[in-house]
N, C-alpha and C positions, 0 to 999 in steps of 0.2 A: 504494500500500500504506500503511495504516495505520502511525505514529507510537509501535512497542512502549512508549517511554519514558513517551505521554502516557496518564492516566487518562481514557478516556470514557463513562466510569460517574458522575461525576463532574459535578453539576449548579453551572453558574455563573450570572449575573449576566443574562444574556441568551437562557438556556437555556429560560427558565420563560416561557412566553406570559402578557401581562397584559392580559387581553381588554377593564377597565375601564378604563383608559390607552389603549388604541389607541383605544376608541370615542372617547374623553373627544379623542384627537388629531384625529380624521375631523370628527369636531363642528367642531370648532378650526378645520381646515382651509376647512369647505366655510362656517363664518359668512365669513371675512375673503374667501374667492370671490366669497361673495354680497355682500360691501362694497367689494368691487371693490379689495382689497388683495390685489394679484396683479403679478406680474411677467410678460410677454409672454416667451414660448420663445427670440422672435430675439432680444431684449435679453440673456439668460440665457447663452445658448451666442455672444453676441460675445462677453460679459466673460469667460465660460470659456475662450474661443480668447487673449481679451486677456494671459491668464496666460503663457506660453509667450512675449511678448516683451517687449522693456525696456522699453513703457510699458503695463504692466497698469492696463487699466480701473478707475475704484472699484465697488463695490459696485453693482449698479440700488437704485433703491429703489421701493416698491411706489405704487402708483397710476395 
């Protein structure tokens, strides 16, 4: 059930799709693909597991 207290009429921050931004992100994304600035899933999800114990992975970094 819906939040009485909250207004959701009420347009925020995140509310408003900005179609020129996402495109402008998808671009973004699929150049640094194609330049091969990419991190591999299994590197990605060890350092994600890496979190959860007392010696968390650093960051991958891409190439």
């Amino acid at each position: 059930m819906a939040d009485p207290a909250i207004d959701h009429d009420d347009e925020d921050l995140f509310s408003t799709p900005d179609d020129a931004a996402d495109e402008a992100a998808t671009l973004r994304g699929l150049a640094d693909a194609a330049a091969g600035r990419v991190v591999d899933n299994e590197t990605v999800m060890r350092w994600v597991e890496s979190w959860a114990t007392a010696n968390p992975l650093p960051r991958p970094k891409c190439g």
